[in-house]
PLY file of the C-alpha trace (Angstrom):
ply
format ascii 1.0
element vertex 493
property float x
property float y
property float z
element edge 492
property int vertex1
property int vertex2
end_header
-49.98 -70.35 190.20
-49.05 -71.73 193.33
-46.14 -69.20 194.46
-45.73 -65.41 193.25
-43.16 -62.74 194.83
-44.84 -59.60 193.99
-42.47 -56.54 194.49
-42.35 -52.92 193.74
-45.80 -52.02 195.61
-47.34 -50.20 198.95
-49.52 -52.51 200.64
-52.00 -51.66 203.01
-52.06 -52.86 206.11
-54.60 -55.05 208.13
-55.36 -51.89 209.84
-55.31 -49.83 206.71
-54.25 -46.83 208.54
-51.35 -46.99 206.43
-49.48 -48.80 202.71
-45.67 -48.83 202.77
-43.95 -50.59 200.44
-43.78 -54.49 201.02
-43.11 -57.61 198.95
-45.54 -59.83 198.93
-45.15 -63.66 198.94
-48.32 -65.92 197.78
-48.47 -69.58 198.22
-51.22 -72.04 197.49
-53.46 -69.25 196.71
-52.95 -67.38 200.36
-50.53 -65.22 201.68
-47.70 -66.55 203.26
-45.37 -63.63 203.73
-45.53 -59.37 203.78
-41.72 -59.03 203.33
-39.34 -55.80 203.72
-38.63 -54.71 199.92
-35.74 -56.43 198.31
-35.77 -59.80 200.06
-34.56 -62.86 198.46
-37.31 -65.21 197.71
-36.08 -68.82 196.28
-38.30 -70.39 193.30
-40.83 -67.89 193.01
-41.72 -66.59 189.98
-41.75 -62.22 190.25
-44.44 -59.86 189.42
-43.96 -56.62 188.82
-46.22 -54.24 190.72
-44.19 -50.67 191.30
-46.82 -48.14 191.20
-49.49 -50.34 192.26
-51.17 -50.12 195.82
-51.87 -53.58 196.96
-55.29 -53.82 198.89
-57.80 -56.74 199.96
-60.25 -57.50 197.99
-63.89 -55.87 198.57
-66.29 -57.82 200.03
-70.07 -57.12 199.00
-72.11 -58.25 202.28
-75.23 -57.76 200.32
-76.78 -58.08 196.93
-79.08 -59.63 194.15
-77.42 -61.41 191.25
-80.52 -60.99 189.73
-80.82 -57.55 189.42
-77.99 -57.39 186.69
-80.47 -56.84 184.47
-82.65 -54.16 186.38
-80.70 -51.43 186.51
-82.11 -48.38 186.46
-85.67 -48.94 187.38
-87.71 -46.51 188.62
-87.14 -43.07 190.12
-89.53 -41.92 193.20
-89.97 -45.34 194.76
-89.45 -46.28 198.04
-89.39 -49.48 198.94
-93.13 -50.80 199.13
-92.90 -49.38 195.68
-90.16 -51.27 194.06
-91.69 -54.46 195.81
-94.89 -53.13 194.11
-93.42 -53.20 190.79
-91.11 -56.44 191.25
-93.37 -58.29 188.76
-92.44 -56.59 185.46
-88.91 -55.83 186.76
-87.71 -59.65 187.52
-90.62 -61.60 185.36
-90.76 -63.96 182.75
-87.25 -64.79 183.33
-85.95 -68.45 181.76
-82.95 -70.17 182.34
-80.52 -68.33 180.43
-81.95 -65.11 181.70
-80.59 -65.90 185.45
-77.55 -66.74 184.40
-77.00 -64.01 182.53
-78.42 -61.39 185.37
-75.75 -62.97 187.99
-73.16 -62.79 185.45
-73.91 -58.70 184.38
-73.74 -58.76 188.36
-70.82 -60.50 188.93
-68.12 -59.23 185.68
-69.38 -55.56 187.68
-68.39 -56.46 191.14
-64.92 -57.61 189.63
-64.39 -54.71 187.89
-65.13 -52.13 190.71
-62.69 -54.44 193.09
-64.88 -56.98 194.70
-63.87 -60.40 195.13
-66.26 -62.13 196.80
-70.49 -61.62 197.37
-73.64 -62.60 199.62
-76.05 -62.84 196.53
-80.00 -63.37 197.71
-80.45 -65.08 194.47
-84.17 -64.34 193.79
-86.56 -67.11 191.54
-90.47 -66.66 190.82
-92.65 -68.58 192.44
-89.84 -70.30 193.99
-85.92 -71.79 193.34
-84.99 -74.67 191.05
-81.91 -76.72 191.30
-81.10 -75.84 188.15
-81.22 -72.05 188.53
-79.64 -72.02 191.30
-76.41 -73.68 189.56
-76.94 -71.89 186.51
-76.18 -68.75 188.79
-73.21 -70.37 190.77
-71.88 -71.41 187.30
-72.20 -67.35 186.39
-69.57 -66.52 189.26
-67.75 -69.96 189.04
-66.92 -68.18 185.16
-66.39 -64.89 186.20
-63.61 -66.32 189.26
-65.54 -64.59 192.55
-66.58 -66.56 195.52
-70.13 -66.16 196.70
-72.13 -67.04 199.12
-75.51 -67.79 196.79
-78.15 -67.57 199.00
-82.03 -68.19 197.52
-84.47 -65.76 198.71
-87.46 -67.44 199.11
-90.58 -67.03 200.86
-94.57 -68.73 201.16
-96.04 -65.22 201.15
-96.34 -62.82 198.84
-95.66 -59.16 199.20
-99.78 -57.95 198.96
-100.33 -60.78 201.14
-97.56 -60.15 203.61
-98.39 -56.66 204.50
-100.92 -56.46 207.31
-104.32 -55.13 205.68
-103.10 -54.03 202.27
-104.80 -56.50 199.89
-108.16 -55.15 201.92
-107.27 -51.47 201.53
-106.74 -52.14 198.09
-109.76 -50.33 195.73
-112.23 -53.55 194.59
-110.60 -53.34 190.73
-107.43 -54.38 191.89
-108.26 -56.40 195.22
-108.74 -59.50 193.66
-105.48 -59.60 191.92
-103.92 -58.87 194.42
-105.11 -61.34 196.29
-104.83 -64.38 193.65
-100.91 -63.84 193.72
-98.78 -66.73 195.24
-95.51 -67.60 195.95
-94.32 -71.53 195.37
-95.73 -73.97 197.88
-93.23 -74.30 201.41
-92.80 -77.27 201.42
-91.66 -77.70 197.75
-89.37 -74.48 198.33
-87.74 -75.87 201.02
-87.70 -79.78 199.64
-85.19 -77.64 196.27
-83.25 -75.91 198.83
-81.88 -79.28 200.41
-81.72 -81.05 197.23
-79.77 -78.58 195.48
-77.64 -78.34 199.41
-77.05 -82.29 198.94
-75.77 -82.39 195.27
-73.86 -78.82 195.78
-70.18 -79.08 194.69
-68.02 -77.94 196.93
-66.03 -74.68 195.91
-65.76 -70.98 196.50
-69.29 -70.72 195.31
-70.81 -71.44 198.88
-74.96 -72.18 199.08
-76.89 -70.57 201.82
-81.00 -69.68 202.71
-82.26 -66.14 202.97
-86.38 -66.07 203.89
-86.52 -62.70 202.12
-88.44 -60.65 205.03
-89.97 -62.19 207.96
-93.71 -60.58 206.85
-92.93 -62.31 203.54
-92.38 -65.74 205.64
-95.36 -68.01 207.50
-94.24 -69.21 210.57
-93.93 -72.57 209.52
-91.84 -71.90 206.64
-88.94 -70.10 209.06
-88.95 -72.90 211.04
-88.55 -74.77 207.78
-85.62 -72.19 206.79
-84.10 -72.54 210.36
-83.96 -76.85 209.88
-82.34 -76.89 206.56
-79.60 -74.41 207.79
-78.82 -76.24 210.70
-78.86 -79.30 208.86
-76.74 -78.55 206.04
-74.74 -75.40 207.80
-76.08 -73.15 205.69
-75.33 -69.35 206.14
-78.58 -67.35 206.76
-79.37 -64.41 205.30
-82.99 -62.17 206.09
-84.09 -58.50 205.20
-85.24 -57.25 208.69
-86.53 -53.97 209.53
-85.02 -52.12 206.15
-88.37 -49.78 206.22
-90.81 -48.50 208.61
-93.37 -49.74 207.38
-92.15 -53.78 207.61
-91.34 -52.45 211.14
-94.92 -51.36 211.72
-96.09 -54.76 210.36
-93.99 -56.61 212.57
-96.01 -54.91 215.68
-99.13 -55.48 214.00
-98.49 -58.83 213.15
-96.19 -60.68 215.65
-96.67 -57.95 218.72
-92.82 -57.09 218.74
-89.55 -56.53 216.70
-89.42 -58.37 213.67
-85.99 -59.46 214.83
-87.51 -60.32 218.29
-89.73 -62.91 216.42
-87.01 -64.17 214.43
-84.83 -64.95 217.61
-87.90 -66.67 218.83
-88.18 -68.79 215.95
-84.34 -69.91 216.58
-82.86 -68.86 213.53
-80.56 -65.73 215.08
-77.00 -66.98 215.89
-73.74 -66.76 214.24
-74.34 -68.08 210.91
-76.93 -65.00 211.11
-77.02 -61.75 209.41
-79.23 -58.84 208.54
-79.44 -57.16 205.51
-80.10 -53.18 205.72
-81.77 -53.34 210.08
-82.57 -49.52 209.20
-85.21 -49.58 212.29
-83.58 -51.55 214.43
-84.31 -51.41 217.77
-81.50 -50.70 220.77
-83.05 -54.06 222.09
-82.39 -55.85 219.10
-78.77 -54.89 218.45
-77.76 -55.95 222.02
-80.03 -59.41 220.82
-77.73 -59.43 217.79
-74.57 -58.65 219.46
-75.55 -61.52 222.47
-76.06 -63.98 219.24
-73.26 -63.20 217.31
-75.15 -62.04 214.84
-74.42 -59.68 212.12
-75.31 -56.49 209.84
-74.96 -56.01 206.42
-75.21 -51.82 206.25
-76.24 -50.59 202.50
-76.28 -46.86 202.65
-76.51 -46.65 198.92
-79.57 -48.52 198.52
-81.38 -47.08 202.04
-80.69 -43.74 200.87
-82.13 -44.14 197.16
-85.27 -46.05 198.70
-85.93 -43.71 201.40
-85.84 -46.03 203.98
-83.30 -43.96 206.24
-80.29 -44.38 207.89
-78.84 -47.83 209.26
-77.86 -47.78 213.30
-73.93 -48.56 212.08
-72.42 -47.04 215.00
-74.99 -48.06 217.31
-74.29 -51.57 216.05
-70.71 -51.57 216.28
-70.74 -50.37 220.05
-73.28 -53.19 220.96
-70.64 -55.43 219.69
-72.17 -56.36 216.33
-70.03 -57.18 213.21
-70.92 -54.78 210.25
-70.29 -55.04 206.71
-70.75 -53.30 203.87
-73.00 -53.67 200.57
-74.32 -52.01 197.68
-77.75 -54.16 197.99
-79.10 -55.59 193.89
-78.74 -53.13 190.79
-82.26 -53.35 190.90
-82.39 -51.26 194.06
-79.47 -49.12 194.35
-78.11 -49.51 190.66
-74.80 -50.36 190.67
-72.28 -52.71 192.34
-69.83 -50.12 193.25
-67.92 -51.38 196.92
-65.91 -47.94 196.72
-68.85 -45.78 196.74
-71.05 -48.12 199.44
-67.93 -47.06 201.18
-67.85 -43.33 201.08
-72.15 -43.08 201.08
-71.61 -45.58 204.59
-69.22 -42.68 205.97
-71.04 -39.79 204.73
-74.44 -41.13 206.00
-72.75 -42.01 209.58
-72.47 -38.06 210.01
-75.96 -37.66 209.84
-77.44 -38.32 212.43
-78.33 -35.64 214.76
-76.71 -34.92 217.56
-73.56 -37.54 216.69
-70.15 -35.78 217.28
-66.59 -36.69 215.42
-66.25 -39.75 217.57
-69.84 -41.08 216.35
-68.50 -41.00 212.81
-66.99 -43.63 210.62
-63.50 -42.73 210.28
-61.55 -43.83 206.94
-59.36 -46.61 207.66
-62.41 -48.06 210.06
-64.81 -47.84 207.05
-62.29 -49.94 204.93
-62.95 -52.42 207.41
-65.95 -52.57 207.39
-65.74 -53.45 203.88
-63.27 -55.98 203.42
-62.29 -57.65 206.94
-66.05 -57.19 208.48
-68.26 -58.16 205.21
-65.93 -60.87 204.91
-66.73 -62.67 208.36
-70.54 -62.51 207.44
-69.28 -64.63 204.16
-67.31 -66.82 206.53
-64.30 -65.92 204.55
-60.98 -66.07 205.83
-60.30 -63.03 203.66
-60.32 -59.20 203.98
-56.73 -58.12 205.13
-52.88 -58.35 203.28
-51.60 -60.25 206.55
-49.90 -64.02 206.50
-52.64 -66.72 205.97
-55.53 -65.16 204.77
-56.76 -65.72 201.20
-54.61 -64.00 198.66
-58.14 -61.79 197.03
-56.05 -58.60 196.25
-56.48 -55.29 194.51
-53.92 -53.47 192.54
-54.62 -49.91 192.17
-53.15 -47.48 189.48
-51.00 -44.81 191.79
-50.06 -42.62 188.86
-54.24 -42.35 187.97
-55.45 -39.13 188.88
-57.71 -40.32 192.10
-54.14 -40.96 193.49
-52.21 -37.40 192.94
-50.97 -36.75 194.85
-50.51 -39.80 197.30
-51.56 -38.25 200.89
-52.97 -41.10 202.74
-54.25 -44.42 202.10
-57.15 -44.84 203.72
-58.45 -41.25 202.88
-58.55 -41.60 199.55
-60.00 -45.22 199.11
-62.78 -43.57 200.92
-62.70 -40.07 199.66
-61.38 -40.27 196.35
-61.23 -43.62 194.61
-64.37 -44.46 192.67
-62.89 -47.99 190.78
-61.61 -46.30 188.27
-57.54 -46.95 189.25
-57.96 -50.36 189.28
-56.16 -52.44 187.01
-55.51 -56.32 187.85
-57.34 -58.63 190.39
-56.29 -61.14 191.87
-58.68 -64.08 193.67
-57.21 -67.47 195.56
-53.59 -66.15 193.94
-55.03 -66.04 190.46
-55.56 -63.11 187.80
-59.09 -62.62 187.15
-58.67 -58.90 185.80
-55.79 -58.27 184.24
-55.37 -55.90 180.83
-58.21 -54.05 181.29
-59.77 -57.66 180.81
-62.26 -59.85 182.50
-60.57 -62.71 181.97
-63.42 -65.61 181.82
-65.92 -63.53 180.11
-66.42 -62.46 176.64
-68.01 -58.83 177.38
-68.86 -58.16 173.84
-71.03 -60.75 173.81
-72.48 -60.38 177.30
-73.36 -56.59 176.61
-75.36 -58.25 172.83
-77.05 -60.66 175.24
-78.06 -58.20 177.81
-79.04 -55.76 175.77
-81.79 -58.71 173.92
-82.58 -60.12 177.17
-84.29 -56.28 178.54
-85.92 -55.78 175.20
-87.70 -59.15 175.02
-88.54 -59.32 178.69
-89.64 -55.48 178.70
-91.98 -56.56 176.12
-92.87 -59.84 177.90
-93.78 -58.01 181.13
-95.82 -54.75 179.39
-99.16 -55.52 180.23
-97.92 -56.31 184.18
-96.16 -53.05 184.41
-99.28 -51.38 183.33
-101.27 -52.81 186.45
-98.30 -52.00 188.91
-98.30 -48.52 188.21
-101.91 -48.28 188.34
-102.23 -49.92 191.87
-98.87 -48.01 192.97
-100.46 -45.02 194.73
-102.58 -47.42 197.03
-99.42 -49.20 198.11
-97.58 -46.34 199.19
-101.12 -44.79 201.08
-101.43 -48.10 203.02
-97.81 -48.15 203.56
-96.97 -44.92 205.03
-99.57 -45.38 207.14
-98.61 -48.46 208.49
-95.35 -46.84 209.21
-96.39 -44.27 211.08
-97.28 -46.91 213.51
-93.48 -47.84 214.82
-92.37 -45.34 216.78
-89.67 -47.66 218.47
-86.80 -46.56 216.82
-85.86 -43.32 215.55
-84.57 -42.09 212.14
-83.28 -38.81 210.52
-85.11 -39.95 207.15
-87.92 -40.59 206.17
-90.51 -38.48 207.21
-93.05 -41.17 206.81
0 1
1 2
2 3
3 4
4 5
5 6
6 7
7 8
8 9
9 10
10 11
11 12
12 13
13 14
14 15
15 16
16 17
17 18
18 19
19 20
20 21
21 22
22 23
23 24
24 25
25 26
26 27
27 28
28 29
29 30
30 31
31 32
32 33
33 34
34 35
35 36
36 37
37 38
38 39
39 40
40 41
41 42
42 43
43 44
44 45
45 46
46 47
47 48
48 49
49 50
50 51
51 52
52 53
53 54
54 55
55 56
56 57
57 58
58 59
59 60
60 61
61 62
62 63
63 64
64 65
65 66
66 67
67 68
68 69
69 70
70 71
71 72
72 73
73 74
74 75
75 76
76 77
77 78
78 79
79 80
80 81
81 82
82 83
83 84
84 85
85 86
86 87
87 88
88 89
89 90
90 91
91 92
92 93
93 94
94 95
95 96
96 97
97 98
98 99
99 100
100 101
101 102
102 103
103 104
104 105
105 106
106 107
107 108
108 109
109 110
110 111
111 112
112 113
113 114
114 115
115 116
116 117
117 118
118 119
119 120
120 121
121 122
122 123
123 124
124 125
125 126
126 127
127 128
128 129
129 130
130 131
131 132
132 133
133 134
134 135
135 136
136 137
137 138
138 139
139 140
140 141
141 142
142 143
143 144
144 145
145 146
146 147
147 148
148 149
149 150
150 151
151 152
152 153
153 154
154 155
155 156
156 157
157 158
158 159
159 160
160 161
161 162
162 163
163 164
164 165
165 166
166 167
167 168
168 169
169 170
170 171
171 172
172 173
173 174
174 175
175 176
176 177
177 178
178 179
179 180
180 181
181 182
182 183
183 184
184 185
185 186
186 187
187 188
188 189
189 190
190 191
191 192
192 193
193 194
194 195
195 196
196 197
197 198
198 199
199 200
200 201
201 202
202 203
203 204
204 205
205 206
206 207
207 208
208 209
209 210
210 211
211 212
212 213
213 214
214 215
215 216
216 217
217 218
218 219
219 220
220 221
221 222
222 223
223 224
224 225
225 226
226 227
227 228
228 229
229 230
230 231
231 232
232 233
233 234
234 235
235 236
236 237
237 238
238 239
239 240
240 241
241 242
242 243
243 244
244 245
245 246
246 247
247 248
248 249
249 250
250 251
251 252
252 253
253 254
254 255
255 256
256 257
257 258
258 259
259 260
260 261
261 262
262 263
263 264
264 265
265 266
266 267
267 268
268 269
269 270
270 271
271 272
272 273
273 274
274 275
275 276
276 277
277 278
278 279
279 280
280 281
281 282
282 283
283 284
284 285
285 286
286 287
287 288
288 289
289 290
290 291
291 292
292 293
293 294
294 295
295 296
296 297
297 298
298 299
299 300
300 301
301 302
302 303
303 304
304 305
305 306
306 307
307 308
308 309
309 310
310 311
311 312
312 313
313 314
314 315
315 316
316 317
317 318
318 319
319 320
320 321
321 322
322 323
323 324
324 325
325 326
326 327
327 328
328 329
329 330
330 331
331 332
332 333
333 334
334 335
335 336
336 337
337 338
338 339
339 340
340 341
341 342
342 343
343 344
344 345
345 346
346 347
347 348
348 349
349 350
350 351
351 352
352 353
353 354
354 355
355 356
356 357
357 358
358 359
359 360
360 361
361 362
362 363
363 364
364 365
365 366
366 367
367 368
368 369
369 370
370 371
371 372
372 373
373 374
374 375
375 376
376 377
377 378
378 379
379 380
380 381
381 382
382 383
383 384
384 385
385 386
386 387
387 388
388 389
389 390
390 391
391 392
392 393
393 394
394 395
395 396
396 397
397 398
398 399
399 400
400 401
401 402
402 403
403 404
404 405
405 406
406 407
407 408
408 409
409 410
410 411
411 412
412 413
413 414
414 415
415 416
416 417
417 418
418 419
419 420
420 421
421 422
422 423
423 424
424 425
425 426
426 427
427 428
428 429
429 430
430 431
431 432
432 433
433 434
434 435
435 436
436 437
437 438
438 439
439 440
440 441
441 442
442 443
443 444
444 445
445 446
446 447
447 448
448 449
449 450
450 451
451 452
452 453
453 454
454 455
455 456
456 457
457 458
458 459
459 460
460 461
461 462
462 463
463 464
464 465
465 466
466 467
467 468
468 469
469 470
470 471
471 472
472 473
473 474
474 475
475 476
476 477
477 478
478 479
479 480
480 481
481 482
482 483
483 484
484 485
485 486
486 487
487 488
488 489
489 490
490 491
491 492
């Protein structure tokens, strides 16, 4: 559809302290106009959207495609403990299995209002090419753009942690210690093969080195080459629990973002996911880089990891978005409620007064105009030029009655459930009630196949990550207790 007069509707504004009614003009797949009602528009088709409010898309500035198919794993586990147990939860996984986890992942961000994600696409020992576009062809069928990102990494997690595999009892040390991730060097040779051959759409390719600890230093520098070389958008887990930030001392004798910097791969293609122990030194490094942060409140809250530094980030000068992190960690893909956990949490902290909070129409923001400029998106705002991702949400539903104030109740009230069409690059991609490039009947028969088989595939795995659990978390919280850099009001380990 390359022009579409939509009338009848409040629109929010860039600034989303407030929606008045507006026509809306789309061209080319971007908007061209925001129009008083009633204006005469030659040879443009009309949609009817009275009742509707018109927002910007949602932009999820952090997840795991692959987690569609994890949901739900686990209760009491912090984060050592879902890395713990990441070998029944994402194993034995085929072809078809990744494309169907990014697609569960994907048909739910469209239908609680996001148009566009950073996915850490996540492949054991290492990527393929052919993953890899098995998942972009997931959200190419779907409609959202993405930023695909593979998280990779030379180390494993028992190998990665300083002194765990040796504080490990002796029946489970020598597992632990056999574990390996893909060879570098072929990790990074699929990474710019699959960069060479990538077609060129709204389904972007990136790099994301998991966690530093996770990542030789050789490899990062490896990581660091290929982005520069093929402008790659880089994506790393730093400092999302205390005890990777107590490993980081141990290991490099500083921040783990200080070693990153040092390893050249912090600049403006740069973002963190989670930074929960960030230093104040490292988010004036961020903010010096350009740098970003991708807050998940959602998942840092469910995994005990604490509370992410937002407003300490934002007054250094550091562009924050907002995510809801992998189903596999925080268990849903829900934008509206990373939204209202991100303002909730940001009243936590002790000590902070009303001007340390984040306010409503700021936390909208966060999660449309800021997530989208760690995509590189020009989305994220109803304002001439930018891409035409928009929401439409039901007015007359009961999250919206009475209608008070915009920005309040996309924060306070709305959980998804008033939204009814979606439109990406100017075209419907939820419309009806309906996905429209997805048959969901058979993706929830295919799902539903795909745990059964693969919870039977990964049984006897499962069994030897519970057993060795309560070793991890000792070791762990212990290591933890070491950084004492940064302080959090959770956890208390």
């Amino acid at each position: 559809m390359k022009r579409l007069l939509i009338h009848g509707a409040r629109v929010l504004l860039p600034n989303a302290t407030a929606a008045p009614f507006r026509d809306l003009l789309i061209e080319e797949g971007r908007i061209a106009a925001l129009l008083e009602p009633g204006t005469a528009v030659e040879d443009a088709p009309r949609h009817d959207a009275t009742g509707r409010l018109v927002m910007p898309g949602l932009v999820n500035a952090h997840t795991h495609g692959h987690g569609g198919l994890s949901k739900g794993m686990g209760d009491k586990w912090d984060l050592a403990l879902l890395l713990t147990h990441a070998g029944w939860i994402g194993g034995s996984r085929g072809l078809e299995d990744k494309r169907l986890a990014t697609t569960l992942t994907a048909v739910e961000m469209l239908r609680k209002g996001c148009t566009a994600g950073y996915d850490l696409a996540f492949e054991f020992p290492g990527p393929t090419v052919e993953g890899l576009q098995a998942m972009a062809e997931a959200y190419r069928a779907v409609g959202l753009r993405a930023v695909l990102a593979p998280m990779v990494a030379d180390l494993t997690f028992f190998q990665a942690t300083p002194g765990l595999i040796q504080a490990l009892p002796e029946p489970y040390r020598g597992r632990a210690a056999a574990m390996s991730m893909a060879k570098a060097d072929d990790i990074l040779s699929t990474i710019h093969e699959a960069a060479k051959g990538w077609r060129g759409d709204d389904v972007r390719l990136g790099c994301a080195p998991t966690i530093p600890l996770h990542c030789s230093d050789d490899f990062l520098a490896g990581c660091r080459d290929l982005a520069e070389e093929h402008g790659l958008r880089v994506q790393t887990h730093v400092a999302e629990a205390r005890y990777q930030a107590g490993g980081g001392e141990v290991r490099y004798g500083t921040t783990l973002l200080a070693h990153m910097d040092a390893m050249g791969l912090v600049g403006p293609r740069f973002s963190v996911a989670h930074g929960v122990w960030l230093t104040e030194a490292d988010l004036a490094l961020m903010a010096e880089r350009g740098a970003g942060l991708a807050h998940n409140p959602g998942s840092n809250m469910r995994l005990a990891s604490g509370i992410a530094p937002a407003r300490a980030a934002i007054r250094a000068g550091v562009t924050v978005g907002l995510g809801t992190d992998g189903s596999g960690s925080s268990d849903n893909q829900n934008m509206f409620e990373a939204m209202r956990l991100a303002a909730f949490a940001s009243r936590l902290w002790e000590g902070a007064e009303e001007k340390d909070w984040l306010g409503t129409a700021e936390t909208v923001r966060l999660a449309t105009d800021s997530s989208a400029k760690l995509l590189g998106l020009e989305a994220g705002a109803v304002a001439p030029g930018k891409l035409a991702d928009l929401l439409f949400l039901d007015l007359s539903h009961v999250n919206w009655l009475p209608f008070n104030d915009a920005a309040n109740q996309l924060v306070w009230t709305e959980d998804g459930l008033a939204l009814r069409e979606v439109m990406i690059g100017g075209e419907w991609k939820l419309r009806d009630g309906r996905v429209l490039g997805v048959d969901e009947a058979a993706l929830a028969r295919q799902a539903q196949e795909a745990a059964d088989r693969l919870a039977a595939a990964n049984a006897g795995t499962r069994e030897w990550c519970e057993a060795v659990a309560p070793h991890v978390t000792c070791h762990c919280r212990a290591l933890g207790s070491r950084f004492t850099a940064a302080k959090r009001l959770l956890p208390a380990h």
